[in-house]
N, C-alpha and C positions, 0 to 999 in steps of 0.2 A: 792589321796593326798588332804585334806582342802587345802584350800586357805585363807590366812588371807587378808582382807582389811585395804588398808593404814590407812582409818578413820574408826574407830568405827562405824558411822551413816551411812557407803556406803549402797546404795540400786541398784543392778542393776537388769535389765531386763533377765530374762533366756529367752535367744530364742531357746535352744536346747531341748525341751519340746515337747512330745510325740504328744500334738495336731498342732503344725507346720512339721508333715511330710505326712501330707497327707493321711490316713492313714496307712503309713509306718511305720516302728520301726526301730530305728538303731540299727544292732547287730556287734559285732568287733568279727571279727577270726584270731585266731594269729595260725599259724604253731612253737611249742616246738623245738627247736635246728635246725632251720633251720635259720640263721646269714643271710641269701639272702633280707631277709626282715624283718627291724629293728623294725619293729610295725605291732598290726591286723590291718587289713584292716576291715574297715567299709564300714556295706552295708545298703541301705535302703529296707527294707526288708515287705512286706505282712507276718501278725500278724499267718495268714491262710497259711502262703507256707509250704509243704512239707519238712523237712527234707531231706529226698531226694534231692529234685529238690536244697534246696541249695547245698551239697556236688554235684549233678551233676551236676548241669549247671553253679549254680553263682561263686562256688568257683574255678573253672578252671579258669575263666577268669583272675583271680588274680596269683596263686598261680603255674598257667602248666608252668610258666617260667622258674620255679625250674628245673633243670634238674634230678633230682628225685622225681618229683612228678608224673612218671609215672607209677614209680616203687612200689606206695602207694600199701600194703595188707587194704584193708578199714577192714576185717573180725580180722584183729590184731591193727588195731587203736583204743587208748583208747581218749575218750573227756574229758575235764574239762566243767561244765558252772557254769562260777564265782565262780571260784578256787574249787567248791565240785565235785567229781566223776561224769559222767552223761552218761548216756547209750543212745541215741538215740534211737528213733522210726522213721524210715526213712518213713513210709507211718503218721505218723499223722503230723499236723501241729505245727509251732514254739510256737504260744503262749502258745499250749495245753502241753505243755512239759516244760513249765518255761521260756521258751527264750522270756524274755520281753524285750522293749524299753530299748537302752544301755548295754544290756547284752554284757558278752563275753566270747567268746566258746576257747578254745583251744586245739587242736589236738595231739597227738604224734603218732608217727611211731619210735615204737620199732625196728624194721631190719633198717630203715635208720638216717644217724646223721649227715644230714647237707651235704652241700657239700664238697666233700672229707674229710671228717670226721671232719669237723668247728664247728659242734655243738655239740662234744662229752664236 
């Protein structure tokens, strides 16, 4: 969504600029019709990490709260990145796959919809 400035002449500082993370990237993952959690979570993320390693290690720590997010089929989960289809490659790395600074991934799980059915 733009943002319009009160004055015409505003000038401010972006600090949320890919060379203030160290070199990290922020990427947002939202979970599709699951209502538990009203926004993706952002992570500061290695340009270099596996695909993998984020579905297995980073995004548990967010997301295993769900009480069906045990139940996840990963082999029937479709991705979005930045709203177009995206197929992961779980052995290469994020940037080599388009997942730049800001990016945002999101998940669905076709067999589950939310808790007790909230996200249909």
């Amino acid at each position: 969504m733009p943002v319009k400035a009160i004055t015409p002449d505003y000038r401010g500082q972006v600090r949320d600029t890919l060379a203030n993370f160290h070199g990290n990237q922020i990427v947002y993952v939202g979970w599709d019709h699951h209502l538990m959690f009203c926004a993706p979570f952002a992570y500061a993320l290695l340009p270099t990490m596996p695909f993998k390693t984020l579905r297995d290690e980073v995004m548990p720590e967010a997301f295993s709260l769900h009480p069906e997010y045990a139940a996840i089929d990963w082999n029937k989960t479709t991705w979005l990145l930045n709203g177009q289809a995206f197929t992961p490659d779980l052995e290469k790395g994020l940037a080599e796959q388009g997942i730049d600074h800001k990016s945002v991934l999101r998940f669905q799980t076709p067999d589950l919809k939310g808790y007790q059915g909230a996200g249909v």
